[in-house]
GUDREN-195733 format. One record per residue (C-alpha): residue number from 1; residue in three letters; x, y, z. Coordinates in nm, 2 decimals, m for minus. Last residue first. Layout:
N
(node NUM, "ALA", (X, Y, Z))
...
//
This chain:
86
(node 86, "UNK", (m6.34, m1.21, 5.06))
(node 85, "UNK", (m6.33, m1.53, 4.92))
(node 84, "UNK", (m6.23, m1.41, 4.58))
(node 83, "UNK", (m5.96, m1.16, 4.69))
(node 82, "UNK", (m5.80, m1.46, 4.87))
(node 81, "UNK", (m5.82, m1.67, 4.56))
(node 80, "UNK", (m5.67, m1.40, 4.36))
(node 79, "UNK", (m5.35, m1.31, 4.65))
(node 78, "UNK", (m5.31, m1.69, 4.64))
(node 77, "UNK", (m5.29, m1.72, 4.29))
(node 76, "UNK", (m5.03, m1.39, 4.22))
(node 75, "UNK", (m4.79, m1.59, 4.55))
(node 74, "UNK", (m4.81, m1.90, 4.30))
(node 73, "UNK", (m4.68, m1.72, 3.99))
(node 72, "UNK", (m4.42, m1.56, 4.20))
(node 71, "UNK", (m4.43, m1.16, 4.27))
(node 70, "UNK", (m4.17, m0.98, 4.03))
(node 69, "UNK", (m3.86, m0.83, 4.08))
(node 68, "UNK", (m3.66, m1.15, 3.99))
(node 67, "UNK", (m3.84, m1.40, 4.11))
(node 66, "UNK", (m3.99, m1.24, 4.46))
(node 65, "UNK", (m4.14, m1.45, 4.78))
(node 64, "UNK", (m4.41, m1.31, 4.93))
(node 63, "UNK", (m4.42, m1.15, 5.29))
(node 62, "UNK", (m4.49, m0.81, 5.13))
(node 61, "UNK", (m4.77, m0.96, 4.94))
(node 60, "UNK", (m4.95, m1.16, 5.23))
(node 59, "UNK", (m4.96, m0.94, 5.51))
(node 58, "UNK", (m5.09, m0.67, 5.20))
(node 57, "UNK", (m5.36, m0.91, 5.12))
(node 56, "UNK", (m5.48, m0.96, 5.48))
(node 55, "UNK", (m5.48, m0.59, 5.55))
(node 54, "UNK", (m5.64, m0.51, 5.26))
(node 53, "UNK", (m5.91, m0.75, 5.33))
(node 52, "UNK", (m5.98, m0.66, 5.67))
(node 51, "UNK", (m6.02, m0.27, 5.50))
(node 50, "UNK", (m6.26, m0.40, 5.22))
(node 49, "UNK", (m6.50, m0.60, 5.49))
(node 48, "UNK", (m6.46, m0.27, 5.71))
(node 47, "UNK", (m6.59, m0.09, 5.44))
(node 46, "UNK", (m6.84, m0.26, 5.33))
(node 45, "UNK", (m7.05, m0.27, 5.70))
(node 44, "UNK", (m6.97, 0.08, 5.69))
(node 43, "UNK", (m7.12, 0.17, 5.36))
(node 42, "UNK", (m7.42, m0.06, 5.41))
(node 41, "UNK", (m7.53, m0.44, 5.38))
(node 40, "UNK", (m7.26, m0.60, 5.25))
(node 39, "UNK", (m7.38, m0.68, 4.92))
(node 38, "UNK", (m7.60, m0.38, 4.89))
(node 37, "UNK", (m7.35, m0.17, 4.99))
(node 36, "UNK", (m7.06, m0.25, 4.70))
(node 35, "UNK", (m6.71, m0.41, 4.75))
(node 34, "UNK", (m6.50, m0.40, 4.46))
(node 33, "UNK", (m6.15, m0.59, 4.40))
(node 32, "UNK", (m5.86, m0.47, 4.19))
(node 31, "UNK", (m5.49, m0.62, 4.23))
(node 30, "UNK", (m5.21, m0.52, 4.04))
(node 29, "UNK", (m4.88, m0.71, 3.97))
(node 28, "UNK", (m4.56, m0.49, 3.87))
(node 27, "UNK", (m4.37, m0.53, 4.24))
(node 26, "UNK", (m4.71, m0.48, 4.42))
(node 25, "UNK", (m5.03, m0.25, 4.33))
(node 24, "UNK", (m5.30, m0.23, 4.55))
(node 23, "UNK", (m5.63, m0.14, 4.46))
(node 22, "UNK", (m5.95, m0.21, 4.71))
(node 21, "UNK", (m6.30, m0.04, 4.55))
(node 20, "UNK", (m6.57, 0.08, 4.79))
(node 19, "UNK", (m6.90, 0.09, 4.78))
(node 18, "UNK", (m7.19, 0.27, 4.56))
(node 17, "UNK", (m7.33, 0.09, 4.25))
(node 16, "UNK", (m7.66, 0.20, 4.07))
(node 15, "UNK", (m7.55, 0.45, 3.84))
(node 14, "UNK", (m7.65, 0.83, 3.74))
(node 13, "UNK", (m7.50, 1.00, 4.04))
(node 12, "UNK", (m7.22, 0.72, 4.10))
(node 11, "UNK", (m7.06, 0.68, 4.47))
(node 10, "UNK", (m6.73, 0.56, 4.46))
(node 9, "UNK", (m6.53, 0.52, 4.74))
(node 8, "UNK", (m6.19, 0.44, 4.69))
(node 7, "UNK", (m5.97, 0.21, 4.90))
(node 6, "UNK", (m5.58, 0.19, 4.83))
(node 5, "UNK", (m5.51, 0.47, 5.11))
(node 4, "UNK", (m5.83, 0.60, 5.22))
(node 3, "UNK", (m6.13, 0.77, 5.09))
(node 2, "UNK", (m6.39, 0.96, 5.28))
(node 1, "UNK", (m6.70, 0.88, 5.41))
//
């Protein structure tokens, strides 16, 4: 599989984690979440989780409110807690 826009695969030789990794960066805040296979039950299966979630974090990001050039304190929460669930 190959790598998308702000979702990496990694696949390690000499490790035990393969999946995908979401990154997005937004007006000086970044946001990091992995999604391996055995959680979600393959490479497909974890990327689609990774993709719904990117999607739902960038709705919410470029919606957000900004205090001067930066995301608000409350928007950086949400974006977290959304991560979190996912």
């Amino acid at each position: 599989m190959k790598s998308k826009r702000n979702l990496t695969r990694f696949t390690y030789q000499n490790s035990a984690f393969e999946g995908w990794r979401l990154c997005i960066s937004r007006a000086g805040s970044t946001f990091t979440k992995y999604f391996p296979d055995k959680k979600y039950g393959g490479g497909r299966k974890s990327l689609s989780t990774a993709e719904a979630c990117l999607t739902d974090l960038k709705a919410l990001l470029d919606g957000a409110r900004r205090i001067n050039g930066k995301l608000s304190a409350t928007t950086i929460k949400k974006a977290e807690k959304l991560l979190a669930d996912s």
